[in-house]
C-alpha positions, 0 to 999 in steps of 0.5 A, a space after each residue: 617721818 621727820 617732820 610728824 617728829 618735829 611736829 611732835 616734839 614742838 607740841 610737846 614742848 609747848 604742852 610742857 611748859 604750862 603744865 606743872 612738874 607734879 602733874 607728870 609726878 615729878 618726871 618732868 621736874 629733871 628737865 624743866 624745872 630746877 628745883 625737882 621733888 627731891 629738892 621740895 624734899 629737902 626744904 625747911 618747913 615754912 613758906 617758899 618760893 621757888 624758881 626755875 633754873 638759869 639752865 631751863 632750855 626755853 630762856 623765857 623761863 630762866 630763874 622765874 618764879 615757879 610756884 610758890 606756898 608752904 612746905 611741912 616735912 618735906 612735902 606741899 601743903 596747903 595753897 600753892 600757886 604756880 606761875 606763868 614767865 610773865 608773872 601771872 598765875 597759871 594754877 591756884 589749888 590746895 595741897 594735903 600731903 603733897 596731893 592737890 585736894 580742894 579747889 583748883 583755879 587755871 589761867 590763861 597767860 594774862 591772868 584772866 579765869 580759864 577754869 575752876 572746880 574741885 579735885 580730890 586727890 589731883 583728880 577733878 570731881 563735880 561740876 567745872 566752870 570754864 571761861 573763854 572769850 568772856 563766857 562761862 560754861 561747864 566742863 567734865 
């Protein structure tokens, strides 16, 4: 039992890491990320970068950039990229009123093209592209 456990936690760890606090809406932000939905809140309208805390648990990610895009009224809007600790990309999409509508772009750790396609309202619609080991194929 102990080790399914730690054989769990380490997935989760893992899986946390790459995935953005909004897509937990917001749950993870208290843990991983310094800067949680209250504080996107409380920003001044405009553009921002933000980064996560020098308290982060994993060092990798201390004080590197998280995303970074506009903020109106204390929500996300318009086009928003989230970051690898490395400094590539790892998410490119498009917000309306804090919600992900428009294309969305993933990457792999080294910038290259992982998938891309269209959400609406942060659910995925259409056709999606795919990228791994230099092919494309489609992915519902």
């Amino acid at each position: 039992m102990s080790k399914t456990r730690s054989l769990l936690a380490v997935l989760l760890l893992s899986c946390a890491s790459c995935i953005t606090p909004a897509e937990f809406g917001g749950a993870l932000s208290l843990i991983w990320n310094g800067e949680t939905e209250e504080n996107i809140r409380d920003l001044p309208d405009g553009e921002h970068t933000i980064h996560y805390s020098n308290a982060h648990p994993d060092k990798r990610w201390r004080g590197r950039k998280w995303g970074e895009g506009e903020v109106k009224k204390g929500r996300r809007e318009g086009p928003w990229v989230f970051f690898y600790p490395n400094g590539y990309p790892k998410k490119k999409t498009t917000y309306v009123d804090s919600v992900i509508n428009g294309t969305t772009s993933y990457y792999y750790n080294r910038g290259w093209l992982r998938a891309r396609g269209m959400q609406v309202r942060t659910k995925r619609v259409g056709k999606w592209e795919s990228w791994g080991w230099g092919e494309a194929s489609d992915v519902r």
